[in-house]
N, C-alpha and C positions, 0 to 999 in steps of 0.2 A: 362780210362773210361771203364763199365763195360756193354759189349754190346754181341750180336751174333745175327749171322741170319738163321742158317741151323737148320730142325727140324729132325733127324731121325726118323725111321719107331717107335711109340710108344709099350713100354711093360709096361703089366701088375706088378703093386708091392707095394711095401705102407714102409710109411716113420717112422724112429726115428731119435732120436737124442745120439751123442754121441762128447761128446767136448773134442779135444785134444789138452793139455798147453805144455808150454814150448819151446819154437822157440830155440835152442840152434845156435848158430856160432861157428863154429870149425874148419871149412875149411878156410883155408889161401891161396890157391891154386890161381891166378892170372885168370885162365880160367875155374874157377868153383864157384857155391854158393853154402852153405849150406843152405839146403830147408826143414823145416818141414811140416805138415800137420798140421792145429790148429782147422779147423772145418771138421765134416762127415755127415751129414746128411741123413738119408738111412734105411731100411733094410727090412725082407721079411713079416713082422709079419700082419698078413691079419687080425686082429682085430685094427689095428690104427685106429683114426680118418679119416674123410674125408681130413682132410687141411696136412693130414700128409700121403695120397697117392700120390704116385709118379709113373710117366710113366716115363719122361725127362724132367731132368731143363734144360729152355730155353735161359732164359733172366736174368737177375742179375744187379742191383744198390745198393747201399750204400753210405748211408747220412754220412753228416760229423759228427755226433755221434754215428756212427758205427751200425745204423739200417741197417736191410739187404731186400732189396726187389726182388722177385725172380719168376717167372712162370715156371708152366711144361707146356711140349709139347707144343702144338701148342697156348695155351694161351689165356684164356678168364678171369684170374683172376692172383690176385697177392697178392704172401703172403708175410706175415710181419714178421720179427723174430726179437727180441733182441736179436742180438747172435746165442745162440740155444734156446732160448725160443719163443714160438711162441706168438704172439700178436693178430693181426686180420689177416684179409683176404679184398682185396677191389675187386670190379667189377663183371662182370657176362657175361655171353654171350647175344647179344643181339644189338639192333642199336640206341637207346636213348644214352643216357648223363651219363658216368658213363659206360657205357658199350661197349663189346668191339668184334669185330669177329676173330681177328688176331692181339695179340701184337707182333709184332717185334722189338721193344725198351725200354729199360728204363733209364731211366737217371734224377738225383738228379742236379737241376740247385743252379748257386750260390744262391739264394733265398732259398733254402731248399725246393724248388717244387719237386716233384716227378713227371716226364713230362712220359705220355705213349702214345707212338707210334703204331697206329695200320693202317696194313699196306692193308687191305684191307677196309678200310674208308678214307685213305689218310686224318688223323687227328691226332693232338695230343689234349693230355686232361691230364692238370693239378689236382694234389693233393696237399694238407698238407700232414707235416710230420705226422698227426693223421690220414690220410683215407679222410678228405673231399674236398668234388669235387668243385676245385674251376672254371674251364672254359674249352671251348671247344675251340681251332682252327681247320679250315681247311687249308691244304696247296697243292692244287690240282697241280701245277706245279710239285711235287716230290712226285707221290701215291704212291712208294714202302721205306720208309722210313726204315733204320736199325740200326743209329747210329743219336744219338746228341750230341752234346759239347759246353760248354759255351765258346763263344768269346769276345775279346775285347768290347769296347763301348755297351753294351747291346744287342749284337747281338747272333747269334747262327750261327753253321755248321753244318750241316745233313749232312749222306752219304742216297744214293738213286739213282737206278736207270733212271734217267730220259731221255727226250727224246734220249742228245748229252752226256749229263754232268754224274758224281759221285759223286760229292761233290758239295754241293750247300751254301753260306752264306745267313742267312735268318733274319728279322728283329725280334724285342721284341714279336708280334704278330706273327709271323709263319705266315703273310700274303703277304710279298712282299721277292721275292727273288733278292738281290743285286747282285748277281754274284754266275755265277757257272765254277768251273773250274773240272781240270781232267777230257778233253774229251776221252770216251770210246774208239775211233781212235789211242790215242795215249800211251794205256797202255796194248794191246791186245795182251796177250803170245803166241797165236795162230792163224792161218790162218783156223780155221773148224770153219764153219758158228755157230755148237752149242757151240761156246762159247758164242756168241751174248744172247742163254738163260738163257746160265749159270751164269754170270752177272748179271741178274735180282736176282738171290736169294743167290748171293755174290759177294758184290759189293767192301768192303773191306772198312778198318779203319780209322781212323783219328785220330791223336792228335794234340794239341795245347802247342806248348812250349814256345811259348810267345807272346804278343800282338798281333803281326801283322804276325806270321806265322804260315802253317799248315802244317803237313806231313801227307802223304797219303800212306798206305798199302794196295798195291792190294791183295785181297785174291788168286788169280791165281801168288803166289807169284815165281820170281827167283832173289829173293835176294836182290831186289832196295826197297827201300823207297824213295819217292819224295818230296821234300820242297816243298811251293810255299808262295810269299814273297807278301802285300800288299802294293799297292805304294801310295803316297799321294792324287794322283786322284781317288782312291777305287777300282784299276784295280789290279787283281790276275795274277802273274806272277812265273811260276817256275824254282825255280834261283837253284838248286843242288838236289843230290841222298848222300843216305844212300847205304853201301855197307853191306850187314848182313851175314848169312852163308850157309844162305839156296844153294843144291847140285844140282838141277835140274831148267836146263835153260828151259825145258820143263813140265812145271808144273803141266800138265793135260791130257791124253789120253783121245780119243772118238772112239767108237766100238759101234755096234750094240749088243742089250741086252744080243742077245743068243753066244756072242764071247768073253764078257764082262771077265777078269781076277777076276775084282772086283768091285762091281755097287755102286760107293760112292753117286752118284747121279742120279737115271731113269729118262729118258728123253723121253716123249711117243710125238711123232707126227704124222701129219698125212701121212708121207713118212713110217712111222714104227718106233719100239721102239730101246731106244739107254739108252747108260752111259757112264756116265765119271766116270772116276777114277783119281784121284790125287794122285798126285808125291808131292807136296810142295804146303801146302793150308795155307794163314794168318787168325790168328784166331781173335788177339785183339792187341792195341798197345795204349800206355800210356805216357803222357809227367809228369816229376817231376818239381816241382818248379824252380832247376838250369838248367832248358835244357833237362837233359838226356830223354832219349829213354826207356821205358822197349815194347818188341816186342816179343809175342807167336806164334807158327806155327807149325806145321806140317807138316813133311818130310819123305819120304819114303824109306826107309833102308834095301833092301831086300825083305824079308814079311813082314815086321815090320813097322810099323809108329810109327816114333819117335816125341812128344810133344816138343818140344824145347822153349827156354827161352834166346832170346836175350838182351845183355843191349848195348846201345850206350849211351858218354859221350854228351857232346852238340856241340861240334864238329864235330859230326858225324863219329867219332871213334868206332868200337865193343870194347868193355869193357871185356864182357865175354859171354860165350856162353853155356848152358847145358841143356842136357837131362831132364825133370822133368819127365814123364814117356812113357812106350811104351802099344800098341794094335794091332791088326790082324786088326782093322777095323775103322769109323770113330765113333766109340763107346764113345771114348774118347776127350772131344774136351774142349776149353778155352772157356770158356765166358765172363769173362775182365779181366785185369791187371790193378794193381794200382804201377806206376814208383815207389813208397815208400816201395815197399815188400810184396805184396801178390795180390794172382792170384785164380781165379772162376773156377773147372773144374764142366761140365756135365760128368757121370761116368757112363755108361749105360754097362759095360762087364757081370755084373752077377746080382745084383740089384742095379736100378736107384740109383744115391747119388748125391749130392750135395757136391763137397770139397773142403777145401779152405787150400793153401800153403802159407806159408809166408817164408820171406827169409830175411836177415839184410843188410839194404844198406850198400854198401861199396863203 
């Protein structure tokens, strides 16, 4: 699924396109993939159109005809691409029908909807594959919406910070919640209260590998992914872990601002201003038709933050594990994985870009 939720601080730049072919496979290596680049989107030329400036892609879907749907920064619209071609643009800032103050989602349902989550209206609102606005829900029990996914019998899974819960099962309507599991109590890397906020604007992943099961990536990642199994009576139960490769069983330091090594996250309250920094953050994670796992993250290697690309088989086995690229900052980050071979980065080191890796199942 092609999802995220963190916005960095926006820069100034503006968009082209530039499309690169040829996925080659070369590597045979057992604990590597070979990865190319197939799209870039990007670059500094201050005469672009408006639909082709960029500050930071945010958000990212892709229909099952390989439309691409995509917001910068913090998100009041969403553009259309065939590819690298541009199409339209949908939505606008604003609080009617069609509009939107804050996407934090998007996601392509089995219907071919284009569902967008905006998380300071606690709604989503459907489109056609064309732009038109087909409905509104609201879903007040889960306001900070960041992740959707098609489930079994017509239902849906949202991630969202809610009152207890992460992860919530929701009906055809986004009206009633049937269960939420992944209580925040029981996935908390840390003992410092500001993790409690940090939460709120990463809550971390979900995939669906088949009917009745979901796995969950905390973005405060050390290494676990969580099953959790549905029983005949509609009751969510988590029956095993995912062991991945992530280095740091402490995922996230907190200092006050002025101590700060490096502010992945400012945290202003009313005691005084603070940041977190991360060690090991999940970005995105993806279920393939047979089971397997594809799972992105970031880990901190030094000075370095290394983008990483995990696979597990459906057994819950690591497959393989590599590096896709490095930054000094969270400049670089995933915005979804599709388990089939390709993966969404936001590219903010020198001008904003859009880019998209593919790699050959194996």
């Amino acid at each position: 699924m092609l999802a995220s939720s963190m916005t960095p601080a926006r820069l100034l730049a503006a968009l082209a396109v530039l499309f690169l072919t040829g996925v080659q496979c070369a590597s045979d290596a057992p604990d590597a993939l070979s990865v190319e680049e197939t799209l870039r989107l990007g670059t500094d030329d201050p005469d672009a159109p408006n639909h082709r400036l960029f500050s930071n892609p945010s958000e990212v879907a892709v229909g099952r005809d390989g439309t691409l749907f995509f917001t910068d920064g913090p998100g009041t619209k969403i553009h259309v691409y065939d590819d690298s071609t541009y199409r339209f643009s949908i939505g606008q800032e604003g609080n009617g029908p069609g509009e939107f103050r804050q996407i934090s989602a998007l996601h392509v349902d089995r219907r071919g909807r284009l569902l967008v989550a905006d998380r300071r209206q606690a709604r989503i609102t459907a489109f056609s594959r064309d732009g038109d606005l087909l409905t509104t829900y609201q879903l007040p029990e889960v306001p900070r919406i960041t992740e959707i996914a098609d489930l079994s019998a017509n239902r849906y899974v949202v991630v969202g910070a809610g009152e207890k819960h992460l992860v919530h099962v929701v009906d055809t309507s986004f009206s009633t919640v049937h269960a939420s599991l992944v209580p925040k109590s029981e996935v908390k890397a840390t003992d410092h209260k500001l993790e409690t906020v940090t939460v709120q604007y990463f809550p971390g992943s979900v995939a669906v590998p088949n009917a009745n099961t979901i796995v969950y990536a905390p973005a405060l990642y050390t290494g676990k992914l969580y099953a959790y199994e549905e029983s005949e009576d509609g009751s969510w139960t988590q029956t095993g872990t995912y062991k991945g490769k992530a280095r740091h069983e402490s995922p996230v330091t907190f200092s006050s601002l002025d101590r700060a090594k490096r502010v992945d996250l400012p945290i202003s309250l009313q005691s005084g201003r603070h940041a977190a920094q991360f060690h090991s953050l999940s970005w995105a994670l993806d279920a393939g038709p047979d089971g397997a796992l594809a799972h992105v993250f970031m880990q901190e290697n030094g000075d370095v933050l290394e983008l990483t690309l995990e696979r597990f088989s459906s057994d819950g086995a690591v497959r393989d594990a590599s590096v896709i690229d490095t930054s000094s900052s969270l400049t670089l980050r995933a915005l979804g994985v599709n388990a089939s071979g390709t993966l969404y980065l936001s590219d903010t080191r020198e001008v904003p870009q859009l880019r998209r890796l593919s790699w050959c199942p194996k």
